[in-house]
C-alpha positions as CSV (number, residue, x, y, z in Angstrom):
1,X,159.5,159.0,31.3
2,X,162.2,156.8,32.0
3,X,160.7,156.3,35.7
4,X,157.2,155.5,34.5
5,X,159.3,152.6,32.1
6,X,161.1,151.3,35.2
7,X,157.5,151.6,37.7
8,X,156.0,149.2,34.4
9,X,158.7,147.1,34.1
10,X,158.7,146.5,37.9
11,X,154.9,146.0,37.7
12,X,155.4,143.0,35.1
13,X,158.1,141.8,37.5
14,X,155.6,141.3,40.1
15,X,152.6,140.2,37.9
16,X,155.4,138.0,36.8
17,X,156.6,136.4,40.1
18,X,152.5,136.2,41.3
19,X,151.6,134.1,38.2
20,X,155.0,132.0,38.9
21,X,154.4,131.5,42.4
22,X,150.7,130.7,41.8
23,X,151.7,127.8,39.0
24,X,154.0,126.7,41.7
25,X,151.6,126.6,44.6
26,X,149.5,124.7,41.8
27,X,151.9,122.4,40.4
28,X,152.9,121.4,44.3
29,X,148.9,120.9,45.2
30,X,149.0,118.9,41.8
31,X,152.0,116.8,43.3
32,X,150.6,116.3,46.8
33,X,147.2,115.3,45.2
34,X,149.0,112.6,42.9
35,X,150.8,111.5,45.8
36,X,148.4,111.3,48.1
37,X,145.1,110.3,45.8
38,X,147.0,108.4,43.4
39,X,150.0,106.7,45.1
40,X,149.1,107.0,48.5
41,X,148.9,103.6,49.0
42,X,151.4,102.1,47.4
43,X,153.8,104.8,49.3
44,X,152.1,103.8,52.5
45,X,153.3,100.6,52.2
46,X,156.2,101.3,51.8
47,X,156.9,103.4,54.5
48,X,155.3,100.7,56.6
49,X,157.3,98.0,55.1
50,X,161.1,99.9,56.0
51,X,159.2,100.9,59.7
52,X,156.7,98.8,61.1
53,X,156.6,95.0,61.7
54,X,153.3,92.4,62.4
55,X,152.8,90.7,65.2
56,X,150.7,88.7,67.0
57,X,149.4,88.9,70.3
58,X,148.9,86.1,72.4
59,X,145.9,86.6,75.1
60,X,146.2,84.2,78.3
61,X,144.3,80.8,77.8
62,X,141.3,80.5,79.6
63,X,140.6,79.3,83.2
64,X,139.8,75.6,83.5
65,X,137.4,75.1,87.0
66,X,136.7,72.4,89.2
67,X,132.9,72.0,90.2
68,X,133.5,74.2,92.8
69,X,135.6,76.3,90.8
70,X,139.0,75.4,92.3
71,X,141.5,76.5,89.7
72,X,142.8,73.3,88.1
73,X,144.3,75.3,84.7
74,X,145.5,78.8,84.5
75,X,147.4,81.2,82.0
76,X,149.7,83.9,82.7
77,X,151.6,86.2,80.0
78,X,155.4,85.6,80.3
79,X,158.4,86.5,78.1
80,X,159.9,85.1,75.3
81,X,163.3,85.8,74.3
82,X,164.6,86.0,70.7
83,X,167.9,87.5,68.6
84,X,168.3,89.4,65.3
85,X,170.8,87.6,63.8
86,X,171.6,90.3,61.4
87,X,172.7,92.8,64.0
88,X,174.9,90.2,66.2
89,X,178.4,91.9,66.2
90,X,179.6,89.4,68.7
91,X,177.9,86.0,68.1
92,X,180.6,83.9,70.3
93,X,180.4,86.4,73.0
94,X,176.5,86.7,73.2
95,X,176.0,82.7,73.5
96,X,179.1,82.7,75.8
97,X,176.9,85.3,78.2
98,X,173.7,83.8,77.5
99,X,174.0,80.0,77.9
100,X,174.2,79.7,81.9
101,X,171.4,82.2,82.2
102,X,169.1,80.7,79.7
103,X,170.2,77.0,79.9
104,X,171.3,76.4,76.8
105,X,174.4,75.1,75.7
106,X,176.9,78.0,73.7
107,X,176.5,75.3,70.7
108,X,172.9,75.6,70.4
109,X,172.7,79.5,70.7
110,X,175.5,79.7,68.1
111,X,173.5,77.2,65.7
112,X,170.3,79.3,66.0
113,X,172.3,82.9,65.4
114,X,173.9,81.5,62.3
115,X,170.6,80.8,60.8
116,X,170.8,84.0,59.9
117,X,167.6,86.4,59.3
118,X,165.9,89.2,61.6
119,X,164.3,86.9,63.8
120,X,164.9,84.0,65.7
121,X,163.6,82.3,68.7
122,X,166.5,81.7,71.4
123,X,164.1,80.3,74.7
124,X,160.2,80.4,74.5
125,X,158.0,81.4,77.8
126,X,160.8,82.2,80.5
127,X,160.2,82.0,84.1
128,X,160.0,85.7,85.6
129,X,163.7,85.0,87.6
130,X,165.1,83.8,83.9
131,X,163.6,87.2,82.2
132,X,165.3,89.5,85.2
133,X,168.4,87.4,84.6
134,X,168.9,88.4,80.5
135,X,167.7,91.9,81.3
136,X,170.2,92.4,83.7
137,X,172.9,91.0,81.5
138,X,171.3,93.8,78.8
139,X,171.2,96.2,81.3
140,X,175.2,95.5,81.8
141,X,175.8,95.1,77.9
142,X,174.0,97.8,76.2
143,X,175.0,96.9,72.8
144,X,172.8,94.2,73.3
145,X,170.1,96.1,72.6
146,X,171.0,95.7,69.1
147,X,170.3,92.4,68.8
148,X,168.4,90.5,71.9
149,X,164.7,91.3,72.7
150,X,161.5,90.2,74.3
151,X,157.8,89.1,73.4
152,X,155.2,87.9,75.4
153,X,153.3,85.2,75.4
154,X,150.8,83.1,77.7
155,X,151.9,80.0,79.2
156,X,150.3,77.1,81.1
157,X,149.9,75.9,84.7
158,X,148.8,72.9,86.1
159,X,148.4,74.1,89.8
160,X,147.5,70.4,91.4
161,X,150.2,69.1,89.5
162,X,149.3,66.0,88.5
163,X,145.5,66.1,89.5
164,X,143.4,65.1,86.9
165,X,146.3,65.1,84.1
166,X,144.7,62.9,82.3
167,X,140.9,65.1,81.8
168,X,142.8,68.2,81.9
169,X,145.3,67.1,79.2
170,X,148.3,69.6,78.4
171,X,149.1,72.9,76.4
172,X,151.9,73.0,73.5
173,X,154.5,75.7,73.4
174,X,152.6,77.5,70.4
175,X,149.5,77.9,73.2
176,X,147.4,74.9,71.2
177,X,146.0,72.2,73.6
178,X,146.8,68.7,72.5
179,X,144.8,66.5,74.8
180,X,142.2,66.3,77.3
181,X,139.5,69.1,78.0
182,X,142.5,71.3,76.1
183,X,142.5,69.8,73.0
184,X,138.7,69.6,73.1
185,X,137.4,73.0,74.2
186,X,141.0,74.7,72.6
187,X,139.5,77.0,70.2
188,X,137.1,78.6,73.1
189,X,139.6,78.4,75.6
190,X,142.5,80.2,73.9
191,X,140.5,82.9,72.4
192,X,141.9,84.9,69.4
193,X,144.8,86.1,68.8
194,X,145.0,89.9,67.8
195,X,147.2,90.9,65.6
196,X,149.4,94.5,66.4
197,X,152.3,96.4,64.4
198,X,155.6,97.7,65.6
199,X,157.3,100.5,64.1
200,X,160.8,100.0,64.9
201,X,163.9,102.3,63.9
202,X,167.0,102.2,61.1
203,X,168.6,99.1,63.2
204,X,164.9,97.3,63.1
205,X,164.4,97.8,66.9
206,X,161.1,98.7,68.7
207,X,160.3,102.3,69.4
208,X,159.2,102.6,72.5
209,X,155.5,103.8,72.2
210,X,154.8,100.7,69.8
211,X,156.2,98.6,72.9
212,X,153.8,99.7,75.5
213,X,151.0,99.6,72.7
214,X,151.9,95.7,72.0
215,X,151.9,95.3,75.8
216,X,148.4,96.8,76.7
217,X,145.8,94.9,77.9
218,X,143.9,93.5,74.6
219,X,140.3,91.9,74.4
220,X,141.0,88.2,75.8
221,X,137.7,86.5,74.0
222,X,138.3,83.8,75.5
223,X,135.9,80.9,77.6
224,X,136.1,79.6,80.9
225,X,135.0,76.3,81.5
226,X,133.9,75.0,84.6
227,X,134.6,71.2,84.9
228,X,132.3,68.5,86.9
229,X,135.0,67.1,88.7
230,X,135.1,67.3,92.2
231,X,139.1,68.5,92.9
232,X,138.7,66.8,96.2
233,X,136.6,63.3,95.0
234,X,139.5,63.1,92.3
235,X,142.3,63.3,95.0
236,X,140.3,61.1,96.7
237,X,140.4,58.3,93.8
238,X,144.1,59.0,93.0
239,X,145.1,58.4,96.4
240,X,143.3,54.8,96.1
241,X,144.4,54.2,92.8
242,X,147.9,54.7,93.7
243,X,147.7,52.4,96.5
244,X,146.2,50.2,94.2
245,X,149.6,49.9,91.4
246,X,151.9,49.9,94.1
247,X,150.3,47.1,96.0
248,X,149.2,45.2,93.1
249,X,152.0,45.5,90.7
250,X,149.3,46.2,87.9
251,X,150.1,47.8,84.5
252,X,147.9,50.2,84.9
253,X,144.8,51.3,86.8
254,X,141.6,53.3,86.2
255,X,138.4,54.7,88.5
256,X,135.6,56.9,87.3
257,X,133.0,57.8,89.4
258,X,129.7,59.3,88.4
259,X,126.5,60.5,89.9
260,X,124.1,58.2,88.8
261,X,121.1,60.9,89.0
262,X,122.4,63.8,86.3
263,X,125.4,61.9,84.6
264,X,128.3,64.1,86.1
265,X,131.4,62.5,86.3
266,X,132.7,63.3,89.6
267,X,136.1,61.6,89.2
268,X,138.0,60.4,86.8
269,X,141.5,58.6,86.7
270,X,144.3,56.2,85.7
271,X,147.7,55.2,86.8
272,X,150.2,55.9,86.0
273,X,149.9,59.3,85.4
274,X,152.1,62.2,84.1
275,X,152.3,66.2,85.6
276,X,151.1,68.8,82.6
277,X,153.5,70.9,83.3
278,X,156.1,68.9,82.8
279,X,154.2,66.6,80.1
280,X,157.4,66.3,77.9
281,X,159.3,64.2,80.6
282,X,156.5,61.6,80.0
283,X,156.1,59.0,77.5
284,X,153.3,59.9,75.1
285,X,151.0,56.5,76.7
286,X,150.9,58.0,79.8
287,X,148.9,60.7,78.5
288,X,146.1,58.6,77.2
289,X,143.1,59.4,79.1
290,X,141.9,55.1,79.4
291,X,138.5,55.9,81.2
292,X,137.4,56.9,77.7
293,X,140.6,55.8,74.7
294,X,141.0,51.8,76.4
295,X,139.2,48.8,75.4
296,X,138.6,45.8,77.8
297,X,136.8,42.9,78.2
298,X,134.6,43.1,81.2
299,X,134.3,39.8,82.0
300,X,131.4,39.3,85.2
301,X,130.4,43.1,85.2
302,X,128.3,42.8,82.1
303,X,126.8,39.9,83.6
304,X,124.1,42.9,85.0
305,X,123.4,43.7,81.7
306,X,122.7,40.4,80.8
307,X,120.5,39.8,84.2
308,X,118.2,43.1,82.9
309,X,117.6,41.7,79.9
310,X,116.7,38.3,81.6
311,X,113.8,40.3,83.8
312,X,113.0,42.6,81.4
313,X,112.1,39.7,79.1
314,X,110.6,37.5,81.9
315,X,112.6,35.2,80.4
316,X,113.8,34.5,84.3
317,X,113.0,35.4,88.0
318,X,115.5,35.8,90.8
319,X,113.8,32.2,92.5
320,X,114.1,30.4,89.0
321,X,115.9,27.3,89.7
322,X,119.1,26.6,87.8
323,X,121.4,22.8,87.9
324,X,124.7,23.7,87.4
325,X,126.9,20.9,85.9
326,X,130.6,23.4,86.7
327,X,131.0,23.1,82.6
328,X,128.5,23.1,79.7
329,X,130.2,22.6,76.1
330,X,128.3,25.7,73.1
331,X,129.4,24.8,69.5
332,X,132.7,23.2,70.5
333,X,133.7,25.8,72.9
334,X,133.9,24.9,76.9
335,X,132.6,27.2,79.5
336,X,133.1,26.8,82.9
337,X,132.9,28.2,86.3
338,X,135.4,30.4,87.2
339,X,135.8,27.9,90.3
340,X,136.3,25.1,88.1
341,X,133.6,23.5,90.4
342,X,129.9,23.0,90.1
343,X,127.4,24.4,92.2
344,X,124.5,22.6,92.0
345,X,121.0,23.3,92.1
346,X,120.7,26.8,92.8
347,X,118.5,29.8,92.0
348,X,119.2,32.4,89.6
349,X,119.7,34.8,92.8
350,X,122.6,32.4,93.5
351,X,123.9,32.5,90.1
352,X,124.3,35.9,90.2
353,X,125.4,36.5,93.6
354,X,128.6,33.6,92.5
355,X,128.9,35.0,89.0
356,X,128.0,30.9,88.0
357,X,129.2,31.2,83.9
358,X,127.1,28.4,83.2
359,X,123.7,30.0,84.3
360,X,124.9,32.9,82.4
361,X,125.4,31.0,79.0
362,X,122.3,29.5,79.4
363,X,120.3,32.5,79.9
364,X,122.3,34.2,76.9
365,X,120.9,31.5,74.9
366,X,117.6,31.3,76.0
367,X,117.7,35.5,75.0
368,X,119.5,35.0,71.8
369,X,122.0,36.9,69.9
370,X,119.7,39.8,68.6
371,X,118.1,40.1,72.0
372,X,121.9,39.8,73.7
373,X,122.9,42.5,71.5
374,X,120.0,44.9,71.4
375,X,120.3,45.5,75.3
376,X,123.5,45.5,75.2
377,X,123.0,48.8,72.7
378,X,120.4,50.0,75.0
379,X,122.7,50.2,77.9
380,X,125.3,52.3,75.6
381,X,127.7,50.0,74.6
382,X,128.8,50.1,71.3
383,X,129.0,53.2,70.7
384,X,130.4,56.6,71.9
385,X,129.0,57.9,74.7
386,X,129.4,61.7,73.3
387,X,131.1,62.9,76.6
388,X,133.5,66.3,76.0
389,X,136.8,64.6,76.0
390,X,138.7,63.3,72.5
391,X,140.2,60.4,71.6
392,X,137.0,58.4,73.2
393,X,136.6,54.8,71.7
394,X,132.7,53.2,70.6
395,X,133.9,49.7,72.0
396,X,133.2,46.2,70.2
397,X,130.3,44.5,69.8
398,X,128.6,41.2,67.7
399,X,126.3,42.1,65.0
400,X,123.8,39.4,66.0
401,X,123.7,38.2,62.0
402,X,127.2,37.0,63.0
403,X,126.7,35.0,65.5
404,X,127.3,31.5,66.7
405,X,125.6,30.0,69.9
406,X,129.3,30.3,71.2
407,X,129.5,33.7,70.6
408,X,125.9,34.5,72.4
409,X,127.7,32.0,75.2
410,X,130.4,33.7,76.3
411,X,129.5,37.4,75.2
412,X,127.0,36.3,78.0
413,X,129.7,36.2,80.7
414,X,131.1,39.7,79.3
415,X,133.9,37.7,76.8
416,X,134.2,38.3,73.2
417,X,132.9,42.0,73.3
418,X,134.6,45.0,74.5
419,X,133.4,48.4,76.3
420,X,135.5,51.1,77.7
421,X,135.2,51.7,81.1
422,X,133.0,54.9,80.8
423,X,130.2,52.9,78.9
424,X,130.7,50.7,81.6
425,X,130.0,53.0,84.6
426,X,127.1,54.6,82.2
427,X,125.6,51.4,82.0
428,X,125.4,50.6,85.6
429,X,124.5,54.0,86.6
430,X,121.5,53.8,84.5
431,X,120.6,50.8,86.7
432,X,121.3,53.3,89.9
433,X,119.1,55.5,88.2
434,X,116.2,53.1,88.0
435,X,116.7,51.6,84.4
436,X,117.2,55.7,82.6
437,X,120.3,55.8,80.9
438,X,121.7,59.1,80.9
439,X,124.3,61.1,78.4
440,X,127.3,61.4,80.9
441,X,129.6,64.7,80.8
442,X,132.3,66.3,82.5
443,X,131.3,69.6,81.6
444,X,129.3,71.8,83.9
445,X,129.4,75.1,82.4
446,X,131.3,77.1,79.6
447,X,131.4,80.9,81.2
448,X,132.2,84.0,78.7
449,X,135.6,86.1,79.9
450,X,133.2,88.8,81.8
451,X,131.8,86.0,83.7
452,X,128.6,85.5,82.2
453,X,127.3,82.1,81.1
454,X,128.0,81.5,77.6
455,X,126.1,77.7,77.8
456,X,125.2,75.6,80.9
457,X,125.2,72.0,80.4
458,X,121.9,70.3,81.5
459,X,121.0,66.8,82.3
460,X,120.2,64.7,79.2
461,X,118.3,61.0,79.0
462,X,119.0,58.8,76.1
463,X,116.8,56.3,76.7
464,X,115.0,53.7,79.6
465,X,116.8,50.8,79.4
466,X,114.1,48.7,81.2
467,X,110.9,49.2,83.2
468,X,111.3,50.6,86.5
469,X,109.6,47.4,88.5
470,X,112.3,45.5,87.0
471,X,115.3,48.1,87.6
472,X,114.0,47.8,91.2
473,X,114.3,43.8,90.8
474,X,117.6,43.7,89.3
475,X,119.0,46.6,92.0
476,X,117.7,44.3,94.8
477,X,119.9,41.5,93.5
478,X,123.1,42.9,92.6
479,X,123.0,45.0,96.2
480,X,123.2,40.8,97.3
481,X,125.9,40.7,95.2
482,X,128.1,42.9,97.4
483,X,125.8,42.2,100.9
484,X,126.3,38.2,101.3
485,X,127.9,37.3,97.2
486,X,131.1,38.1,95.5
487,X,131.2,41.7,95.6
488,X,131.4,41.7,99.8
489,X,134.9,43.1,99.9
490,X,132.9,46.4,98.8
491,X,130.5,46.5,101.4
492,X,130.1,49.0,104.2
493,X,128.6,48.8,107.5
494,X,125.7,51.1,107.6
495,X,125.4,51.7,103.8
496,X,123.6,49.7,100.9
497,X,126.3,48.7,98.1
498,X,124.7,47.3,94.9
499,X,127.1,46.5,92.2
500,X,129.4,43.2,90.2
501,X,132.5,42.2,90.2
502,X,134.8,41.0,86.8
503,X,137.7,39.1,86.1
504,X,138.7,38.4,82.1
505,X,141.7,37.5,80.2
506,X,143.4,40.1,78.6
507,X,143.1,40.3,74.9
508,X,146.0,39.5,72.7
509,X,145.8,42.9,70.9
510,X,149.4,41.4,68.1
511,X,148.4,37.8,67.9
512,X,144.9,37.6,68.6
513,X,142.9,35.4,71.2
514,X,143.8,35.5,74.8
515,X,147.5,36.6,76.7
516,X,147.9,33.2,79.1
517,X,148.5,34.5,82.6
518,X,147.4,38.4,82.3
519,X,143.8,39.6,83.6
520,X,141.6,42.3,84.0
521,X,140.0,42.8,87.7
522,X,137.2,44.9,88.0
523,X,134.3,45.8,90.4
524,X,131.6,48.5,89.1
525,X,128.7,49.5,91.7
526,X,126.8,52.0,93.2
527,X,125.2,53.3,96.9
528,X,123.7,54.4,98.7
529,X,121.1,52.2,96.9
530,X,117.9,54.2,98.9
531,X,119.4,57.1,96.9
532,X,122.5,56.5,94.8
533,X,125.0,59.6,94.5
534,X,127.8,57.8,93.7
535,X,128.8,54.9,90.6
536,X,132.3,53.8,91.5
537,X,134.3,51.5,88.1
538,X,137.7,50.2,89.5
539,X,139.8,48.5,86.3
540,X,142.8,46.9,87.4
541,X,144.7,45.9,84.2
542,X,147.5,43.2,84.4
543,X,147.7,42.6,88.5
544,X,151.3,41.1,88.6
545,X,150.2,39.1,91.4
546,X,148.8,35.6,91.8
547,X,145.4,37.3,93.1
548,X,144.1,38.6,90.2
549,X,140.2,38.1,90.9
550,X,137.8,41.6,90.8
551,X,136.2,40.3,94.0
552,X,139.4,40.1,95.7
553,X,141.0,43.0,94.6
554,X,139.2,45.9,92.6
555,X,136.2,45.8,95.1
556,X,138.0,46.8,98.4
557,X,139.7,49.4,96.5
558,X,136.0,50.6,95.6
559,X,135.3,50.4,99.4
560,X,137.8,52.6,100.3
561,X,136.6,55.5,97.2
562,X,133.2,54.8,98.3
563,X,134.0,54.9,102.4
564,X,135.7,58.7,101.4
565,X,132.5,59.7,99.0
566,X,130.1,59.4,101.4
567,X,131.8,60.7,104.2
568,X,133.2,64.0,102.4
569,X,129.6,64.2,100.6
570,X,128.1,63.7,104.4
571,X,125.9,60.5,103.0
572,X,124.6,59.4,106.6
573,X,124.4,55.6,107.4
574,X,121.0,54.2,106.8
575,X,120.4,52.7,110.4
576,X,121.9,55.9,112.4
577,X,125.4,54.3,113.5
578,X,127.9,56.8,112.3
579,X,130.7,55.0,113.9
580,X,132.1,54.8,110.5
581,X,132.7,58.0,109.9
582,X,133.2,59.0,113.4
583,X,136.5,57.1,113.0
584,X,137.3,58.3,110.2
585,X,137.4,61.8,111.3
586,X,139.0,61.2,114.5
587,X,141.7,59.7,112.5
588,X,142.0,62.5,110.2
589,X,141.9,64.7,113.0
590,X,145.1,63.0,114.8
C-alpha cells in the first residue's frame, strides 16, 4: 500500500516536472519570439551601434584619354592615415614618432589628437614609401594599434605633368574635380561611392574579416572619357607658347587649334601654366583655362568677319576700288590706320591684305549696325559656344538698337566688342570649312568602366554662315593675307596659309576705356587651304616689348605650330618639294 502511494506520488512528480518544463520551453519560445519578432530590430541596432561602424568606400576616379588614348589622368587607391583620439595613451610620444615620417610638425599632430573624439584625420592619400614608413613604426610600437589606422582612398595623377593642365583641370583631396574636364564630367568620372560597415572590437578597432571585406574590389561605376586632344599637337603648342612668354615678355599666352572639318579641338593652351598635381603651389589665376574663361578685343582678326558679310551682301568685291584718306572722323570719334599713313587708292583686296581701318569703317557702315551684328552672331560670337569645359564666357557684343555710327565704325575693325579666343577659332574655322560653322568639342567619347561606349560624340553643324561661292571668295583673299599681305610671317614654303592678323588695346577692365601702352597681338588662320586640317589662334596678351604688332609676332609663332602639324600629321607640300620637312627630320634625327 504504502509503495503504490510512493509509485503515485512519484508519477505526479514527473507529470509535474513535464508540465513545468513544457511551460518553460513555452515561455522561452514566447521570449525568443518577442525578442526576435517584436524587438528584433531595435536590438539589432543596438548591437550594431556598440560593433560595427559606416564607411565609405572610395572607387578610383576614372581614366581621362588623349585622342589616341594616351593616359593624361589616372587614379590609384592609396592610404590614408587617421588616430582615435580616445585611445591615445601617449599623445606627446605618438606625434614625437610620427612627425618626421609623416611631415608634420609635433604641434600640429598634437592639435588634431586633442580634438578629441574616435576619429580624426592625421595625413590624407600617403605615398606607398610614407604608408610602409608608419606601419613599420606600428609594427615596432604595437600599442599603436590602439589608436593609429589606415583607410583607403583614390588619389590623382597628372602623368604629363603639366600637359594640358589647363583642359584637364585638377582633383580636390575629398576626390571632387574642381576645374577643367574634372569639374565638368566629375560625377561620371568618379563613380559612386559604396558605402561598407566595420565591425570592430571593445577598444573600437577593426576585426580583421571586416578589413579585407572594406578592401575588396567593389563595383567602380565609373566613365572613361576619351579627350580630342592630340597629347603630341598639345606638346607641340606648349613648346611654342613657351618660347613665345619668354621671348616676348607677355602676360600671358594662349593657342587653340582645331580641325576645321568636324570641330575637334586638337590643342588647347595658355601660359603660364600650373602642374595638377601639385595645383596648390599655384595661384588660383593660373588655373583659369583663358581659351574659353578670357575676354579680348580682337582687333584685325574680326576684320574676316566683317569681309564675309561684305561678299555675302554684295555689298563689295575684292576689285572694288577704295580712296584711303589714313583717317576718317564717325560721330566725333577718329579712326585711323594702324600706320598712321594713308594708302591711297587701293582695292578692297588691298584693304584687307594691309588691315586699312578706314576701308573697314566704311564697309561697317555701308552694312549697318543690325547687319554688323547679325553676322557677327552667325559666326558664334556672342554667345557660348557649348564646348564640355566650365567656366566658358558668351563674349560682348552691341545690340544694334544701341548703336552709334561710331560704334558700327570701330566694332568694324574688331574694337568695342569682345570674343574669347575659342569663338574666335570657331569663327574662322567655319570659313576653313567653306562658310559651315560647326559646334566645337573636346570630347571624343565617354566609355563605360568594362570598356563599352557609353556615348560617342559626333560632328554637329550650327549653322552656314555664308554661301559657299562666297566662302571660296573670302578664303582666296585672306590666303593673300598671309601669301604677299600682313600675315606673311605665317607662311610656309610649299603650303597654302589663309588666315588675319590683330593687334588692339587692352581693355581697362577697373577704369574703363583703354590701358595706354598694353596690347593684344594675335594671328588666327588655317591650311592647308586645298584641305584645311588645321585652325591655328595665337593670343599674345600684354607683349612687354616695343613690338607688339600680331603680324610681327603672333603669326611666326603660328608658323612654327603649323610647320610641326603638318609635318607630324604627314600633310605633304602642295607642289612636291618636301624639303621642309626633310629638314626638319634630319634635324630631329641629330
Amino acid at each position: 500500500m504504502k509503495v503504490q502511494k510512493n509509485k503515485n506520488k512519484l508519477q505526479n512528480n514527473i507529470i509535474k516536472l513535464f508540465f513545468g518544463v513544457i511551460i518553460a520551453i513555452l515561455v522561452l519560445i514566447g521570449r525568443y519570439g518577442w525578442v526576435q519578432l517584436v524587438e528584433g530590430d531595435q536590438m539589432m541596432a543596438r548591437l550594431k551601434g556598440q560593433v560595427q561602424e559606416e564607411s565609405v568606400l572610395h572607387v578610383p576616379r576614372g581614366t581621362i584619354y588623349d585622342a589616341n588614348m594616351k593616359e593624361m589622368a589616372i587614379s590609384t587607391m592609396v592610404s590614408s592615415l587617421f588616430v582615435d583620439p580616445n585611445h591615445t595613451e601617449n599623445p606627446e610620444q605618438v606625434a614625437t614618432d610620427l612627425a618626421p615620417i609623416i611631415g608634420m610638425t609635433k604641434e600640429e599632430i598634437l592639435e588634431r589628437i586633442g580634438r578629441g573624439g574616435g576619429f580624426v584625420w592625421l595625413k590624407r592619400q600617403m605615398e606607398p614609401e610614407m604608408t610602409n614608413a608608419v606601419k613599420n613604426l606600428i609594427k615596432q610600437k604595437p600599442e599603436y594599434n590602439a589608436c593609429l589606422g589606415f583607410r583607403q582612398e583614390s588619389k590623382r595623377y597628372y602623368p604629363n605633368d603639366m600637359l594640358a593642365a589647363n583642359v584637364l583641370g585638377f582633383v580636390g583631396t575629398d576626390d571632387k574635380g574642381l576645374d577643367g574636364i574634372e569639374q565638368q564630367f566629375d560625377s561620371m568620372i568618379k563613380g559612386e561611392d559604396q558605402e561598407a560597415s566595420i565591425f570592430t572590437d571593445a577598444l573600437a578597432r577593426p576585426i580583421l574579416d571586416s578589413v579585407f571585406m572594406i578592401n575588396s574590389p567593389v563595383d567602380a561605376n565609373c566613365k572613361n572619357i576619351q579627350l580630342t586632344i592630340n597629347a603630341q599637337y598639345q606638346f607641340i603648342v606648349e613648346k611654342a607658347l613657351d618660347k613665345a612668354l619668354v621671348e616676348h615678355g607677355a602676360q600671358s599666352v594662349t593657342a587653340v587649334v582645331m580641325n576645321p572639318q568636324n570641330g575637334e579641338i586638337l590643342a588647347m593652351a595658355t601660359r603660364p601654366s600650373y602642374d595638377p598635381n601639385y595645383f596648390y603651389k599655384y595661384s588660383p589665376e593660373t588655373w583659369k583655362n583663358k581659351a574659353v574663361s578670357d575676354i579680348y578685343e580682337p582687333g584685325s582678326t574680326f576684320k574676316s568677319i566683317v569681309a564675309a558679310a561684305g561678299f555675302q551682301e554684295k555689298i563689295v568685291s575684292p576689285s572694288d576700288i577704295f580712296v584711303d584718306p589714313g583717317r576718317i572722323e564717325v560721330s566725333g570719334r577718329v579712326i585711323q590706320n594702324w600706320t598712321g599713313d594713308s594708302f591711297g587708292t587701293v582695292t578692297f583686296l588691298d584693304v584687307v591684305k594691309n588691315s586699312i581701318n578706314t576701308g573697314f569703317a566704311e564697309l561697317g557702315l555701308k552694312l549697318g549696325g543690325e547687319r554688323l551684328m547679325n553676322y557677327a552672331r552667325k559666326f558664334g560670337f556672342g554667345e557660348r559656344t557649348g564646348i564640355e569645359l566650365p567656366g566658358e564666357e558668351p563674349g560682348i557684343l552691341f545690340d544694334p538698337k544701341d548703336m552709334v555710327a561710331s560704334d558700327v565704325a570701330t566694332s568694324s575693325i574688331g574694337q568695342s566688342i569682345a570674343v574669347t579666343p575659342l569663338q574666335m577659332v570657331t569663327a574662322m574655322s567655319a570659313i576653313a570649312n567653306d562658310g559651315v560653322l560647326l559646334k566645337p568639342h573636346i570630347v571624343k567619347a565617354i566609355y563605360n568602366a568594362d570598356g563599352s561606349v557609353y556615348q560617342q560624340m559626333e560632328k554637329e553643324e550650327v549653322r552656314r554662315c555664308i554661301d559657299s561661292d562666297v566662302d571660296k571668295t573670302l578664303k582666296s583673299v585672306l590666303e593673300q593675307v598671309v601669301s604677299t599681305g600682313g600675315g606673311s610671317k605665317a607662311s610656309i614654303e610649299g603650303y597654302n596659309i589663309a588666315g588675319k592678323t590683330g593687334t588692339a588695346q587692352k581693355i581697362d577692365m577697373v577704369h574703363g576705356g583703354y590701358m595706354p601702352g598694353h596690347y593684344i597681338a594675335s594671328f588666327c588662320g588655317f591650311g592647308p587651304v586645298e584641305n584645311p586640317q588645321f585652325t591655328v589662334l595665337v593670343v599674345i596678351n600684354d607683349p612687354g616689348t616695343d613690338n607688339y604688332y600680331g603680324g610681327q609676332i603672333a603669326a611666326p609663332i603660328a608658323h612654327d605650330i603649323f610647320v610641326q602639324l603638318f609635318r607630324y600629321a604627314n600633310v605633304k607640300p602642295i607642289n612636291g618639294n618636301q624639303s621642309l620637312i626633310d629638314e626638319l627630320n634630319k634635324t630631329d634625327a641629330q
